[in-house]
Chimera marker file (.cmm) of the C-alpha trace (Angstrom):
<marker_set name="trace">
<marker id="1" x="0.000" y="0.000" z="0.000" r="1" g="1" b="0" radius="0.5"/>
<marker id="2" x="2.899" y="2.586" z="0.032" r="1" g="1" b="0" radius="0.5"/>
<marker id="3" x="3.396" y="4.353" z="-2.980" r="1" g="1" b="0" radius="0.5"/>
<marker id="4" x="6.822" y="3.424" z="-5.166" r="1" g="1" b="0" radius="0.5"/>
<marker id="5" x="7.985" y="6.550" z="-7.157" r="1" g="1" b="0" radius="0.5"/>
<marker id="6" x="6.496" y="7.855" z="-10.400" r="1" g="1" b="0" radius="0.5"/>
<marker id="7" x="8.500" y="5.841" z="-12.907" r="1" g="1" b="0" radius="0.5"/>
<marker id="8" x="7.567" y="2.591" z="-11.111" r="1" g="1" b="0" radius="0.5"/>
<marker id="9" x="4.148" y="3.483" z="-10.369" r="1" g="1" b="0" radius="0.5"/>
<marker id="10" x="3.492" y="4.498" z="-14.323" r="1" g="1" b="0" radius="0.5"/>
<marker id="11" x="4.424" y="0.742" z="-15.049" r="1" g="1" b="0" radius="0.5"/>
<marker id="12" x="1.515" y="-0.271" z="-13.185" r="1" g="1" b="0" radius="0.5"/>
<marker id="13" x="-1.358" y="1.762" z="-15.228" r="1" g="1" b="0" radius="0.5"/>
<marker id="14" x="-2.874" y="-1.009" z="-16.110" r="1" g="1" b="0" radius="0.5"/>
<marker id="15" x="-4.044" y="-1.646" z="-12.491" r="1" g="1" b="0" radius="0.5"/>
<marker id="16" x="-4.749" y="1.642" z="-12.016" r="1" g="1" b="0" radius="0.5"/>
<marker id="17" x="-7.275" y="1.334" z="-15.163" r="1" g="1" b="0" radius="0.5"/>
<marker id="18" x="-8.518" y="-1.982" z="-13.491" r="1" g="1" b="0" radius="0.5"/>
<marker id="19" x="-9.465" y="0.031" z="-10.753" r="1" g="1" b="0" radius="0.5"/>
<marker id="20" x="-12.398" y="2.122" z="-12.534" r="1" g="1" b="0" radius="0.5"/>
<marker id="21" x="-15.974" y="0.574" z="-14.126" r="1" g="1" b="0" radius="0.5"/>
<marker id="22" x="-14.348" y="1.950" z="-17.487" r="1" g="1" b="0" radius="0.5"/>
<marker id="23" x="-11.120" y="0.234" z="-16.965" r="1" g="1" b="0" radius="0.5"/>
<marker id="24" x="-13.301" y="-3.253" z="-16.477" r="1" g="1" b="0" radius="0.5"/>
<marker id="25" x="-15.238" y="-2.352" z="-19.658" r="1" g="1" b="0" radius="0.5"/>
<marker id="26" x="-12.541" y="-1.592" z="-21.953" r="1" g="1" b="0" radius="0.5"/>
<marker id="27" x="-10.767" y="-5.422" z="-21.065" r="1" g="1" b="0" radius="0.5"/>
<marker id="28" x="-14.029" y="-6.713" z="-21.186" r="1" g="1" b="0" radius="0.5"/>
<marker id="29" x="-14.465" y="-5.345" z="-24.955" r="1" g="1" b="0" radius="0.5"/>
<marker id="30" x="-11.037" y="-5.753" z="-25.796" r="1" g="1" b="0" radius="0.5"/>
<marker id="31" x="-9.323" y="-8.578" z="-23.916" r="1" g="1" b="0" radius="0.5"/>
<marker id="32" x="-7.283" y="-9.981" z="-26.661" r="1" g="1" b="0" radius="0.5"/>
<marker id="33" x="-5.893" y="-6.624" z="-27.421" r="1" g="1" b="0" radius="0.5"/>
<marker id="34" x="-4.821" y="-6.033" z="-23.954" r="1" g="1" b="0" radius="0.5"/>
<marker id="35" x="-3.417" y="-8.699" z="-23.369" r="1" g="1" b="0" radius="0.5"/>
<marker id="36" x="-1.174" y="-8.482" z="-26.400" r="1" g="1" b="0" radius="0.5"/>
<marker id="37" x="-0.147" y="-5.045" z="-25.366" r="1" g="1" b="0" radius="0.5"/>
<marker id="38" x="0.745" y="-6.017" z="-21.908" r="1" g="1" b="0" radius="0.5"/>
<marker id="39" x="2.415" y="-8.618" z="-23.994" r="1" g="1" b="0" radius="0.5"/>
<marker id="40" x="4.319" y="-6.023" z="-25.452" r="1" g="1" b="0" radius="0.5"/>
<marker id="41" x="5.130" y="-3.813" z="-22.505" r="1" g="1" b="0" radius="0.5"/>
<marker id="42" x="6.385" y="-6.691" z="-20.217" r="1" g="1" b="0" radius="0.5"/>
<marker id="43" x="8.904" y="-8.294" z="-23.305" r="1" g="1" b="0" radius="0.5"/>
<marker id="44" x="9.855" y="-5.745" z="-24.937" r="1" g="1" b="0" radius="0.5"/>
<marker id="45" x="12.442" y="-6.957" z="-27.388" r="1" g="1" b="0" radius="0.5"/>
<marker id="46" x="10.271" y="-10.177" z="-28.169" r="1" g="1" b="0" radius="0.5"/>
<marker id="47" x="9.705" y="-10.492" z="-31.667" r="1" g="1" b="0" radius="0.5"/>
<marker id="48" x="6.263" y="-12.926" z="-31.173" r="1" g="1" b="0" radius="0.5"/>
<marker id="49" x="4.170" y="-13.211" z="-33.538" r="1" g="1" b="0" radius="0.5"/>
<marker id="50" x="0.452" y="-13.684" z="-34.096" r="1" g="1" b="0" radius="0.5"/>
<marker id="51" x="0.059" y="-17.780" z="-34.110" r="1" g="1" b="0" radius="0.5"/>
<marker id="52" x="2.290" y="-17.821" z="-30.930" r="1" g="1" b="0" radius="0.5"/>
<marker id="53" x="0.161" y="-14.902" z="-28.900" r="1" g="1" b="0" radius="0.5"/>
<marker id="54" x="-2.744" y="-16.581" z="-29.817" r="1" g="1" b="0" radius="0.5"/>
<marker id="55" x="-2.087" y="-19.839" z="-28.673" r="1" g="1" b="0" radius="0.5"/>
<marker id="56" x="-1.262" y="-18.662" z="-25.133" r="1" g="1" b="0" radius="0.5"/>
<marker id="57" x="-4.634" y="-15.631" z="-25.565" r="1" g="1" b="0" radius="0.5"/>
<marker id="58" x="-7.221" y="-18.896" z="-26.024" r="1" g="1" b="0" radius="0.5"/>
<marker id="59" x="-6.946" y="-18.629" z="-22.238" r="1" g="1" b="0" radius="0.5"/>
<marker id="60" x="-8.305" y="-15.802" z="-22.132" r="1" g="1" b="0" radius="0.5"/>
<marker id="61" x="-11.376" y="-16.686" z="-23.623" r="1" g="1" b="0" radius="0.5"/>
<marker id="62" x="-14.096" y="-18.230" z="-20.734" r="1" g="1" b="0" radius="0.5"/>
<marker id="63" x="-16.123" y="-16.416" z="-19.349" r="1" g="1" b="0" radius="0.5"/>
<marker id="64" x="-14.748" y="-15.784" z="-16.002" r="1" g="1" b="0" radius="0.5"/>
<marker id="65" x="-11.259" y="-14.469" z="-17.130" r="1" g="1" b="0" radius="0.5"/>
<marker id="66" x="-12.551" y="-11.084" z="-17.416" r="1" g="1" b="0" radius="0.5"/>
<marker id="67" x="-14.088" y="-10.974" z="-13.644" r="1" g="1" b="0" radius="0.5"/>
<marker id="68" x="-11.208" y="-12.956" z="-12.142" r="1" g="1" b="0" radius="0.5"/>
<marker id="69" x="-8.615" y="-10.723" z="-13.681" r="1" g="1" b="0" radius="0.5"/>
<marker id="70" x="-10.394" y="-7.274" z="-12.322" r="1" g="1" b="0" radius="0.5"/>
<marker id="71" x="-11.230" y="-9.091" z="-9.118" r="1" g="1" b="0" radius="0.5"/>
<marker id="72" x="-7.316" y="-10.234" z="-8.586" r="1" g="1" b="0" radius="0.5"/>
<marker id="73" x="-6.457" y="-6.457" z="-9.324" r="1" g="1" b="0" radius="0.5"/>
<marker id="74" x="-8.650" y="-4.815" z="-7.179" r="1" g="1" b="0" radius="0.5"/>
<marker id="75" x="-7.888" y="-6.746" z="-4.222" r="1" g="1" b="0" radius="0.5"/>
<marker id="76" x="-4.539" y="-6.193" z="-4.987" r="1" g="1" b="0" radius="0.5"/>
<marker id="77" x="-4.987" y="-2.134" z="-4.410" r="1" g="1" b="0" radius="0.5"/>
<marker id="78" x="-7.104" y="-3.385" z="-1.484" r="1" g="1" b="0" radius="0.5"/>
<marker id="79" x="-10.122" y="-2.523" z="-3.594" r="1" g="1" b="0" radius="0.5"/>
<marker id="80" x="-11.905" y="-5.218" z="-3.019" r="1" g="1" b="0" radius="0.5"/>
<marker id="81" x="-11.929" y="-7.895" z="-0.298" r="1" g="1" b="0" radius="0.5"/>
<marker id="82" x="-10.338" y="-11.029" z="-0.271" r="1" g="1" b="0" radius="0.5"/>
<marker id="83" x="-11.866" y="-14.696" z="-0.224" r="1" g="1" b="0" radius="0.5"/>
<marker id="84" x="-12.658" y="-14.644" z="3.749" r="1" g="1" b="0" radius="0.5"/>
<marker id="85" x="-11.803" y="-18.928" z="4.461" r="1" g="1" b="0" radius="0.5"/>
<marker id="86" x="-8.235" y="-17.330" z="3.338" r="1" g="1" b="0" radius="0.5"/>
<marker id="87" x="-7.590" y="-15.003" z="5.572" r="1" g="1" b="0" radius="0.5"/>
<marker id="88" x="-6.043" y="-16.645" z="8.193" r="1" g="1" b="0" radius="0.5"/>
<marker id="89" x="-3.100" y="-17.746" z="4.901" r="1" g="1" b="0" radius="0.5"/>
<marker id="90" x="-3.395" y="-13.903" z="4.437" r="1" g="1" b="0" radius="0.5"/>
<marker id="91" x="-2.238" y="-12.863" z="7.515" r="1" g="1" b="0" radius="0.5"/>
<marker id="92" x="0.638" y="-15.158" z="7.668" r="1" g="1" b="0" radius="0.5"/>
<marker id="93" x="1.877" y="-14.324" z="4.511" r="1" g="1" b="0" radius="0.5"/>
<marker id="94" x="1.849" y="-10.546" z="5.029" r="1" g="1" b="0" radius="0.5"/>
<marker id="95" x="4.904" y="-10.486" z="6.878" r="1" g="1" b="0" radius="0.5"/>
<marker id="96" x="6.610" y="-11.734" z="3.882" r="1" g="1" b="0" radius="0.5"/>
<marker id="97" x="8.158" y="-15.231" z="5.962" r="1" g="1" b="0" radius="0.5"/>
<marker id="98" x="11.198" y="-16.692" z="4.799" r="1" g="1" b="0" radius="0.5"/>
<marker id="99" x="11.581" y="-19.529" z="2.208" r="1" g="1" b="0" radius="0.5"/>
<marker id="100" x="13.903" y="-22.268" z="2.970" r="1" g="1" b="0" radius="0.5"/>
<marker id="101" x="13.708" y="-24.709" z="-0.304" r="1" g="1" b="0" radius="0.5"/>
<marker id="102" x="16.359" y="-24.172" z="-2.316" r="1" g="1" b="0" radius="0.5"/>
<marker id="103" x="15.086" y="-21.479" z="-4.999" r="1" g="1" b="0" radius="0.5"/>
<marker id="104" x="16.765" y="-19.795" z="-8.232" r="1" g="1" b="0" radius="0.5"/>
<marker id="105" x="14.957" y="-16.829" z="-9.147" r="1" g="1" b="0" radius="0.5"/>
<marker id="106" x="15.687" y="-15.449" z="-12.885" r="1" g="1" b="0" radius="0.5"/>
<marker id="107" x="15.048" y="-12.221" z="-14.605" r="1" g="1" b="0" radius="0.5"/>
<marker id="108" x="15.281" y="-11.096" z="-17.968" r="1" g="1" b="0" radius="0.5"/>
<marker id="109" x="17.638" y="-8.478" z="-19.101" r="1" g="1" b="0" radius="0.5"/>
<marker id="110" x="14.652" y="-6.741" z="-20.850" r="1" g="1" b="0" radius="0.5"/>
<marker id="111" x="11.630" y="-7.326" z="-18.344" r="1" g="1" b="0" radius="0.5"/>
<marker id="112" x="9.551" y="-4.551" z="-18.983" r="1" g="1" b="0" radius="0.5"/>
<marker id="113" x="7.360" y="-5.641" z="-16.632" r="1" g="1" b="0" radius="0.5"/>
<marker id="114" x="7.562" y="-3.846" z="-12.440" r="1" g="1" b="0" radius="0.5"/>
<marker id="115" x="9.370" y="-6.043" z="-10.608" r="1" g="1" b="0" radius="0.5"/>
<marker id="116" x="11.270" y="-5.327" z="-7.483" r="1" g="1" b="0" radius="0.5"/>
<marker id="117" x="15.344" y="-5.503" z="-7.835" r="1" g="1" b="0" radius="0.5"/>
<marker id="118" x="16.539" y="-9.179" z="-6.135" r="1" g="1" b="0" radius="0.5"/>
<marker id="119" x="17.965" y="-6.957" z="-3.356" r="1" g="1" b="0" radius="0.5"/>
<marker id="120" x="14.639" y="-6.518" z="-2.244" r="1" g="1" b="0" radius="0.5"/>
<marker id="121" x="13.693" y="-10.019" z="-1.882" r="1" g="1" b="0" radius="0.5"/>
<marker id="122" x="17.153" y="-12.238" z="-2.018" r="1" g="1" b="0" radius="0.5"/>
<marker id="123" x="17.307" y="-12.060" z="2.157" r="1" g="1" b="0" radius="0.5"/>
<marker id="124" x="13.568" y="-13.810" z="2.237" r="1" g="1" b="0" radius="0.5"/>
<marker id="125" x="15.467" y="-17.016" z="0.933" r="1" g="1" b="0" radius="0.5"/>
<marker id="126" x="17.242" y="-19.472" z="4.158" r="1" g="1" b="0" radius="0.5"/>
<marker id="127" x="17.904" y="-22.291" z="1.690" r="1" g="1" b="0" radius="0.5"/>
<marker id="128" x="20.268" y="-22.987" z="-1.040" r="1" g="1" b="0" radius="0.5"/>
<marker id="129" x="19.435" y="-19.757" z="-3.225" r="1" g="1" b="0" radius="0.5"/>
<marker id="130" x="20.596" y="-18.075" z="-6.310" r="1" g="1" b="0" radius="0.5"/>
<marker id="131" x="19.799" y="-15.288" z="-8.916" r="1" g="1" b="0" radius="0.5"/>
<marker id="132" x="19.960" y="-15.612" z="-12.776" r="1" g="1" b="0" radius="0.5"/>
<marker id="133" x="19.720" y="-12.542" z="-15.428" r="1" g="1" b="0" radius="0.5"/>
<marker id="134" x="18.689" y="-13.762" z="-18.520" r="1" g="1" b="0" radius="0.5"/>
<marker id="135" x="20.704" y="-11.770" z="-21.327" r="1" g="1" b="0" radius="0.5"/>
<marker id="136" x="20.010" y="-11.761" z="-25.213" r="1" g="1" b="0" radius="0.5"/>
<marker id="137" x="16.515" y="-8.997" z="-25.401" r="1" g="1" b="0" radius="0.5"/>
<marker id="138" x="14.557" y="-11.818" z="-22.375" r="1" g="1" b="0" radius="0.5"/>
<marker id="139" x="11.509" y="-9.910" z="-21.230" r="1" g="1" b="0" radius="0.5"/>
<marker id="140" x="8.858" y="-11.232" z="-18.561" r="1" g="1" b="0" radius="0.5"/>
<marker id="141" x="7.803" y="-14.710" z="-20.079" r="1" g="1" b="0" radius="0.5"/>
<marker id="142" x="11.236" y="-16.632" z="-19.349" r="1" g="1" b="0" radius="0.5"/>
<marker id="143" x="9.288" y="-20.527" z="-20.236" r="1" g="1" b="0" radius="0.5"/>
<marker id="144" x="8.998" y="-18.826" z="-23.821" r="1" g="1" b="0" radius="0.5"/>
<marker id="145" x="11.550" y="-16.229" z="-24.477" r="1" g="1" b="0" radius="0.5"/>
<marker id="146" x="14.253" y="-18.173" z="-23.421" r="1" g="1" b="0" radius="0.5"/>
<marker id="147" x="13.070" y="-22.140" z="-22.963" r="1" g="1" b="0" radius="0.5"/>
<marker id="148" x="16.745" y="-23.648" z="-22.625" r="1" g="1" b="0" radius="0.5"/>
<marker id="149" x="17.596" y="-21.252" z="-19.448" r="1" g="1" b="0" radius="0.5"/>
<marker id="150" x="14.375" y="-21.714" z="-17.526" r="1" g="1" b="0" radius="0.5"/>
<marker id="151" x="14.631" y="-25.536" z="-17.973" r="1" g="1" b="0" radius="0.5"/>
<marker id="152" x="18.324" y="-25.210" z="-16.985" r="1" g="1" b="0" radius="0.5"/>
<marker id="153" x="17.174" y="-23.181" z="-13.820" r="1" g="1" b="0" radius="0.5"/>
<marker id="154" x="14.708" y="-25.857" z="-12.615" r="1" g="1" b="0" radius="0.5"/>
<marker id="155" x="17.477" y="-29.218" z="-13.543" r="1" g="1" b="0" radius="0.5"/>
<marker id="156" x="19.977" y="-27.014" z="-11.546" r="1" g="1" b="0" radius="0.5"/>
<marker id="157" x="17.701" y="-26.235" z="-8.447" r="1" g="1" b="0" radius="0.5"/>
<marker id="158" x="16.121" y="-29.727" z="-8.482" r="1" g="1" b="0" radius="0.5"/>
<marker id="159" x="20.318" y="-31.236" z="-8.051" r="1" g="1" b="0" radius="0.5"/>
<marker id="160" x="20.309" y="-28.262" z="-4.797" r="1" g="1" b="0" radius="0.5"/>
<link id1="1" id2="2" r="1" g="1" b="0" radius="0.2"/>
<link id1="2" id2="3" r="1" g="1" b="0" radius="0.2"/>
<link id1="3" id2="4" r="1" g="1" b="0" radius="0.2"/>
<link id1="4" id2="5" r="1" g="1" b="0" radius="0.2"/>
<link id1="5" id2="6" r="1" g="1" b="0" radius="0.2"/>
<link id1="6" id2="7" r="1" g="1" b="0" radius="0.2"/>
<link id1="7" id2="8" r="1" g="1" b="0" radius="0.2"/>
<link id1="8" id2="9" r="1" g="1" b="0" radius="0.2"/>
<link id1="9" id2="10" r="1" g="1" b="0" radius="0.2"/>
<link id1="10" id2="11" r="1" g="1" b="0" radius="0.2"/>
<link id1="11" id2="12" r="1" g="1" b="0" radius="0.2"/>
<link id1="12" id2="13" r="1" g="1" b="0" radius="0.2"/>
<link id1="13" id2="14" r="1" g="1" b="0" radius="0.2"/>
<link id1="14" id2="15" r="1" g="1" b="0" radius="0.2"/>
<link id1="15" id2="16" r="1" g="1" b="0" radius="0.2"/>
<link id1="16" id2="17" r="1" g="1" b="0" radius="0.2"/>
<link id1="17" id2="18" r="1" g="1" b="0" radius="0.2"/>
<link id1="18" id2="19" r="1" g="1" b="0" radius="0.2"/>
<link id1="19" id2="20" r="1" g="1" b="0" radius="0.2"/>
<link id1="20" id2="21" r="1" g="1" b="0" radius="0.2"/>
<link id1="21" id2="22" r="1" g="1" b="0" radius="0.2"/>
<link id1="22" id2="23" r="1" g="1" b="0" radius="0.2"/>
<link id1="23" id2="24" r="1" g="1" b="0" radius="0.2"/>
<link id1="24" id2="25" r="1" g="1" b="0" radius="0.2"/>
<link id1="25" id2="26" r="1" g="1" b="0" radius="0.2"/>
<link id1="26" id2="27" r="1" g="1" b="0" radius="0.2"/>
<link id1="27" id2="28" r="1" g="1" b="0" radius="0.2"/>
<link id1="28" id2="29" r="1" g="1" b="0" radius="0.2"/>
<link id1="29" id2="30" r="1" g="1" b="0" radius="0.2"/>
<link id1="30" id2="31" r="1" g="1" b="0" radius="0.2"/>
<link id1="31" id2="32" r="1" g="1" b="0" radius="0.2"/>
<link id1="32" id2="33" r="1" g="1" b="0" radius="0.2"/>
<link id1="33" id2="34" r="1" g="1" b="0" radius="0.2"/>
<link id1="34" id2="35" r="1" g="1" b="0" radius="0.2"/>
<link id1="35" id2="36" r="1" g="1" b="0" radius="0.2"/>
<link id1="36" id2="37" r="1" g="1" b="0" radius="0.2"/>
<link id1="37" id2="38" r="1" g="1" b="0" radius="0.2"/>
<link id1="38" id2="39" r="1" g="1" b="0" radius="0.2"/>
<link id1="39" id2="40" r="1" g="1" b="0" radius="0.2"/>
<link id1="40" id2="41" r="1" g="1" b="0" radius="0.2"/>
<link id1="41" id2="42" r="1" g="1" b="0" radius="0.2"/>
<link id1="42" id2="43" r="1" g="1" b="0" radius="0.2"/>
<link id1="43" id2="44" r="1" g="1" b="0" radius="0.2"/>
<link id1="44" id2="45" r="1" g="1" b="0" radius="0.2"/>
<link id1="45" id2="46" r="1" g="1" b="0" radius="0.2"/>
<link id1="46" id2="47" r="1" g="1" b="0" radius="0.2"/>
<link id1="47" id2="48" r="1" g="1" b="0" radius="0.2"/>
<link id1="48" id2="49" r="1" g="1" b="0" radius="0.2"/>
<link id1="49" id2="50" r="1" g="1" b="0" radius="0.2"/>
<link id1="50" id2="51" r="1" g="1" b="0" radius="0.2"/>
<link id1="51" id2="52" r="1" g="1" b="0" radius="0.2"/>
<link id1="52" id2="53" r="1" g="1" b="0" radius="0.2"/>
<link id1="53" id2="54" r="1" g="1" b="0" radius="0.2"/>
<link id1="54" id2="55" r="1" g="1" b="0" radius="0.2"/>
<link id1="55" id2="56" r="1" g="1" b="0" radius="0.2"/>
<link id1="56" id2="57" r="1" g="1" b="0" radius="0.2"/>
<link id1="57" id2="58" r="1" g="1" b="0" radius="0.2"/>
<link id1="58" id2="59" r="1" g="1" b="0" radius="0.2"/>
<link id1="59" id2="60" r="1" g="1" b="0" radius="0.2"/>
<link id1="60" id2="61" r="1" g="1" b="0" radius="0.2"/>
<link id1="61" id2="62" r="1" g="1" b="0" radius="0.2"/>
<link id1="62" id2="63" r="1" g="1" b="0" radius="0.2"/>
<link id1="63" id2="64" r="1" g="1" b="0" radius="0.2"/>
<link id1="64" id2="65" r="1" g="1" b="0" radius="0.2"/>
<link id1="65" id2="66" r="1" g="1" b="0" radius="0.2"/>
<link id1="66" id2="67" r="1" g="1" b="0" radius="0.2"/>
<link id1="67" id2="68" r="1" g="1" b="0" radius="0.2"/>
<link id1="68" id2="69" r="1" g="1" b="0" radius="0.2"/>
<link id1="69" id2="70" r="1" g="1" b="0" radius="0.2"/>
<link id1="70" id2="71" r="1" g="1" b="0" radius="0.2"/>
<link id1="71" id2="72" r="1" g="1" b="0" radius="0.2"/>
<link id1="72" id2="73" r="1" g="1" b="0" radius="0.2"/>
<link id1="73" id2="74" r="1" g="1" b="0" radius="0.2"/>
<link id1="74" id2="75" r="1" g="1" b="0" radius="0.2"/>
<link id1="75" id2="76" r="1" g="1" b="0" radius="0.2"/>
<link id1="76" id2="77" r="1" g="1" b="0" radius="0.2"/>
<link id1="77" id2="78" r="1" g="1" b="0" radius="0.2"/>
<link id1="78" id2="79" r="1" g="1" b="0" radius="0.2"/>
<link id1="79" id2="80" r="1" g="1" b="0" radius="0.2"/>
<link id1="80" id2="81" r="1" g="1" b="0" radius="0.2"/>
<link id1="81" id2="82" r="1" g="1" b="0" radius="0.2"/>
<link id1="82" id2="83" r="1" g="1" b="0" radius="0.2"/>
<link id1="83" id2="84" r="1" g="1" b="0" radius="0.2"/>
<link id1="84" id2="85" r="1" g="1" b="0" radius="0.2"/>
<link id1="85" id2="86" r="1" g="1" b="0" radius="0.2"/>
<link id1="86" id2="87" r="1" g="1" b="0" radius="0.2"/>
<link id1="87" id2="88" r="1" g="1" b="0" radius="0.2"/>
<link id1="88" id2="89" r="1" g="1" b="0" radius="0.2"/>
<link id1="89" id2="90" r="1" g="1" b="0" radius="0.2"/>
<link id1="90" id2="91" r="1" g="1" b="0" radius="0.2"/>
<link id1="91" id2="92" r="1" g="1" b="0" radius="0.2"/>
<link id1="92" id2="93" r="1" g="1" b="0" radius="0.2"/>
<link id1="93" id2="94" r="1" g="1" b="0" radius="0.2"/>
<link id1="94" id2="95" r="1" g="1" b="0" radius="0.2"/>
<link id1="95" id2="96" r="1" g="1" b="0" radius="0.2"/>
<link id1="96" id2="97" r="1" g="1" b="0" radius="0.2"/>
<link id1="97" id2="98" r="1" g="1" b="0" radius="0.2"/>
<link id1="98" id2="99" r="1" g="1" b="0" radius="0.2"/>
<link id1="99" id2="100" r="1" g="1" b="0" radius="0.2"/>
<link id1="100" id2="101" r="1" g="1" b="0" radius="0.2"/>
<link id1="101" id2="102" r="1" g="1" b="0" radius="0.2"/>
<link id1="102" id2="103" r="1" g="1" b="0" radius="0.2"/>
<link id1="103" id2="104" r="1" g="1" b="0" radius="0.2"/>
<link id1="104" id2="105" r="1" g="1" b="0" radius="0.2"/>
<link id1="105" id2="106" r="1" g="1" b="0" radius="0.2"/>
<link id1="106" id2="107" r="1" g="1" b="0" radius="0.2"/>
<link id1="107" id2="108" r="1" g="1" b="0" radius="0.2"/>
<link id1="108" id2="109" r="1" g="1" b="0" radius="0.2"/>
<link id1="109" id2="110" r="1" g="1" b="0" radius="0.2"/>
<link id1="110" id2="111" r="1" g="1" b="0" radius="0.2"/>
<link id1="111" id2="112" r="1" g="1" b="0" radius="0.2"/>
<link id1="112" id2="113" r="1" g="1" b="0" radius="0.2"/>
<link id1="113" id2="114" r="1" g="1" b="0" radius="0.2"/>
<link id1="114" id2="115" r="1" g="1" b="0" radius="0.2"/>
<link id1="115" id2="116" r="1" g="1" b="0" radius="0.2"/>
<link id1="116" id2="117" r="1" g="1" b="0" radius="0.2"/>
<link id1="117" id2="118" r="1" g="1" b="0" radius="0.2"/>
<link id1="118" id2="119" r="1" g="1" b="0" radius="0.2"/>
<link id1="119" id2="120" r="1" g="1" b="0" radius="0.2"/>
<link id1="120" id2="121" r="1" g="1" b="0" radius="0.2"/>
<link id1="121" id2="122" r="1" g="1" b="0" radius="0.2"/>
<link id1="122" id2="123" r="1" g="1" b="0" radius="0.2"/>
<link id1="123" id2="124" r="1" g="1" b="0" radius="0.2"/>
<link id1="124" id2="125" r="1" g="1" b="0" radius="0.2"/>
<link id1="125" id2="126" r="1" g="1" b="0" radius="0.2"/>
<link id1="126" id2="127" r="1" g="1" b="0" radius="0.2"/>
<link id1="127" id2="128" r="1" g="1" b="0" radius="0.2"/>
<link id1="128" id2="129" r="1" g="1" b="0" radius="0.2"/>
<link id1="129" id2="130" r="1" g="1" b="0" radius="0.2"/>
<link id1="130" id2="131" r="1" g="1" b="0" radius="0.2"/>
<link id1="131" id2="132" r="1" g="1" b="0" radius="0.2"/>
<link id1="132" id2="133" r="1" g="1" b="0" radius="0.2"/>
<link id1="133" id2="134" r="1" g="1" b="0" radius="0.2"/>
<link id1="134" id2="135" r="1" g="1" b="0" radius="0.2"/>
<link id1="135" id2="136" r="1" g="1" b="0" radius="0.2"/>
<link id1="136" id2="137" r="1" g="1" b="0" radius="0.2"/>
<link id1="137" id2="138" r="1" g="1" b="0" radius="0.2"/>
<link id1="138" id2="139" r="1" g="1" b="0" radius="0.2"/>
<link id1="139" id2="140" r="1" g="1" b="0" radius="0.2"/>
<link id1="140" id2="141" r="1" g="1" b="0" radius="0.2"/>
<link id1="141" id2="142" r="1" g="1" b="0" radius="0.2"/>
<link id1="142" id2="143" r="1" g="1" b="0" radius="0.2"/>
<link id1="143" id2="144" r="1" g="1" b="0" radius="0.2"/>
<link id1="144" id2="145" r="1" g="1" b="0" radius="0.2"/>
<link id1="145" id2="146" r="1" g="1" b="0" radius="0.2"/>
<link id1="146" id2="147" r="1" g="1" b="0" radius="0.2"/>
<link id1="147" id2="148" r="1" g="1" b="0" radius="0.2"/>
<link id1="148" id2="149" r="1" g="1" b="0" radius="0.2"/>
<link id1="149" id2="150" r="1" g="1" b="0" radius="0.2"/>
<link id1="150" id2="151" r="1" g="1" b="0" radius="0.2"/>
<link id1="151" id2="152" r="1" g="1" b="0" radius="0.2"/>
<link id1="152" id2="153" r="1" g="1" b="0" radius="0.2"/>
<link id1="153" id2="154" r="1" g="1" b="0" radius="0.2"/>
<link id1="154" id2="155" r="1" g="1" b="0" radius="0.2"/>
<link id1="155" id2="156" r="1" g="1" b="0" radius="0.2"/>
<link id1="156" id2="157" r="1" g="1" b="0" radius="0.2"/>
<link id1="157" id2="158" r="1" g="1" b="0" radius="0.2"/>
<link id1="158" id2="159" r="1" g="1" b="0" radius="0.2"/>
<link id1="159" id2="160" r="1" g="1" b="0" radius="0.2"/>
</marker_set>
């Protein structure tokens, strides 16, 4: 709930949209859109095209995605309330608790996506832990930008 500064907080717009009846409206009429621009905006130097964005965008069409998706965002901003038999998960999570599994977190060198630095978050992790940037243009969807690294990441934390 505290506010980052401007630059970071203009990556989030979308939310902020997501937050108004028009916002819900405007991904309701134009979810496939939307989702290709986030697309966009979150991997950057990914040269997709059409047949592979649509693949993953058939998701997207049921007809709950739109009311999950603006529920999800709303409680985020603390919009909306939560699912109430989770609350007691809720509160323990809040304090952000420590993870002791071994973990590798990765990151694109082109995420365009807001995402906290790994200084932020590499303390949360007890176990066996380690950090990966992705080089070559790798935006926010590692499993498809960059295939052969993310499978390397989960071979290499699985022999942790």
């Amino acid at each position: 709930m505290s506010p980052l500064p401007p630059d970071a907080e203009y990556l989030w717009w979308y939310q902020f949209y997501f937050a108004t009846d028009r916002g819900r409206a405007g991904y309701q009429k134009y979810t496939h859109d939307f989702t290709k621009l986030i697309w966009r905006n979150a991997s950057p130097k990914w040269q997709f095209d059409d047949a592979t964005f649509d693949r993953s965008a058939a998701a997207f069409e049921n007809p709950d995605h739109v009311d999950i998706s603006i529920h999800n965002y709303r409680w985020r901003l603390g919009l909306a309330p939560g699912e109430a038999k989770y609350d007691e998960y809720e509160a323990r999570l809040v304090p952000g608790p420590t993870i002791g599994v071994p973990t590798i977190t990765l990151e694109g060198d082109a995420n365009g996506a807001p995402h906290a630095p790994p200084s932020a978050y590499a303390s949360k992790f007890t176990g066996k832990y380690e950090h990966r940037v992705i080089t070559g243009g790798i935006g926010h969807n590692l499993p498809q930008e960059a295939p052969q690294a993310f499978a390397q990441a989960v071979v290499d934390v699985d022999r942790f």
